[in-house]
C-alpha positions, 0 to 999 in steps of 0.5 A: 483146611484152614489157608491161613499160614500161620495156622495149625490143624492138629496139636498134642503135648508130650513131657521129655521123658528119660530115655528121650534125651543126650548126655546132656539132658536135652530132647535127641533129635531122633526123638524130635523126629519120632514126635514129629512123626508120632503127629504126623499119623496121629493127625492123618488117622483123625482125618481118615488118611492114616490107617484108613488108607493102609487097609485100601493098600497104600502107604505115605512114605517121608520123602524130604525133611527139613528140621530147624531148632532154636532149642532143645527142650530138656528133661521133664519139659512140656512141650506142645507138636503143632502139625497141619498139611500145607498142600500138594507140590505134584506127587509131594504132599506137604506137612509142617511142623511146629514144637513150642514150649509152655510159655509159647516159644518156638523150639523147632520148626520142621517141613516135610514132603511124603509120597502116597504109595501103592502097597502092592505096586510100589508107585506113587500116586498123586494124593489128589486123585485118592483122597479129597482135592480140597485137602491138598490145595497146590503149593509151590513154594514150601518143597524141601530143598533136594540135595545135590550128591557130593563128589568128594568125600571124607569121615566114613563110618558103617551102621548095620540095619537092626530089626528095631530100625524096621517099622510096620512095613518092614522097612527102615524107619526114617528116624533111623535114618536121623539117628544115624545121622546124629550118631555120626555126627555126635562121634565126630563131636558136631553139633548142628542146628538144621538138618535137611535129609532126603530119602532116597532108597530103602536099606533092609534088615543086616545090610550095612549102611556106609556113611561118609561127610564133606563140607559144603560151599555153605559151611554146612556138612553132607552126609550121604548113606550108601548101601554097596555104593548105592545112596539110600539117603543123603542130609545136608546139617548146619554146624553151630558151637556154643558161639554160633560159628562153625566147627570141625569142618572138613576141607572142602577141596 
């Protein structure tokens, strides 16, 4: 692993395609988010903890994200996902991203926090002691925030777990996770520059899952998902309008 901060172990170009985009003609952040991941496994299969590590009985599962756009790509665009690990924060393994244009500008950046589990178990395990120490060298400093459950809350809406919510472990796919989320708020017409979502529990095919908002001190928005009052995950997002201030803000109090 390269220690320079700025560097990146792993890059692929993509073209937004169609069906990739909102009414607007712009990158979905679901889509966003199944780029990121698409790297993520591309980069960890390279190195041989991807699908080598799924055949000896583990899996990574995402933990934490935090996603930061400056802006959306749009339709036909090239656009270029950077990714590299940056180290181990005790049982978190720590990836970032990076999506830039053509011209080289930044259109996102993104890290994330994946657990290493026992298949069978269910148990995390400390990434270090299954796969070379040299990949993971400790950082403190880069741990998604982990998001303090709201008390109060407003603005419900249920979403049902489909079979094409499920990856190949069979379970929800942390996009959909995402896309809930930008439904939720694309219905309650938010837009949002950042998001940060943690990953709290699994929901499983036909459940319902229960979203519900409130404002935080931050102006910023909590969405929590709950399947029968159990949280599955919960996202923090930082509401812009075309002017860059807040909108549509639920009273906090």
């Amino acid at each position: 692993m390269n220690d320079y901060p700025d560097s990146f172990q792993y890059e692929k170009q993509f073209e937004v395609l169609s069906f990739q985009i909102d009414p607007g003609g712009l990158l979905r952040w679901s889509a966003m988010a199944d780029l990121l991941q698409e790297i993520a496994w591309k980069h960890a299969d390279s190195k041989d903890f991807g699908q080598n590590l799924f055949d000896q009985g583990y899996h990574w599962i995402l933990s934490r994200m935090t996603i930061q756009v400056e802006k959306l790509p749009s339709w036909g665009e090239v656009i270029t996902v950077k990714t590299a690990g940056r180290g181990i924060n005790k049982l978190f393994a720590l990836r970032e991203f990076l999506v830039e244009d053509v011209a080289g500008n930044i259109l996102a950046t993104a890290m994330s926090a994946w657990l290493l589990l026992d298949s069978n178990s269910k148990r995390p395990k400390r990434p270090d002691d299954i796969l070379p120490a040299s990949l993971f060298p400790p950082q403190q400093k880069l741990l998604p925030e982990k998001i303090a459950m709201p008390v109060q809350v407003t603005e419900g809406q249920d979403f049902i777990v489909r079979p094409s919510d499920l990856d190949m472990n069979n379970h929800v796919n942390n996009v959909s996770y995402i896309r809930w989320v930008e439904d939720f708020c694309g219905a309650n017409d938010i837009r949002f520059s950042e998001m940060l979502i943690n990953y709290l529990a699994e929901a499983s095919l036909h459940q319902t899952v229960c979203l519900f908002m409130t404002a935080s001190a931050e102006n910023q928005l909590v969405i929590t998902g709950s399947v029968a009052d159990k949280p599955v995950f919960v996202a923090r997002v930082k509401p812009i309008t075309s002017s860059g201030t807040k909108e549509n803000l639920p009273d906090p109090s």
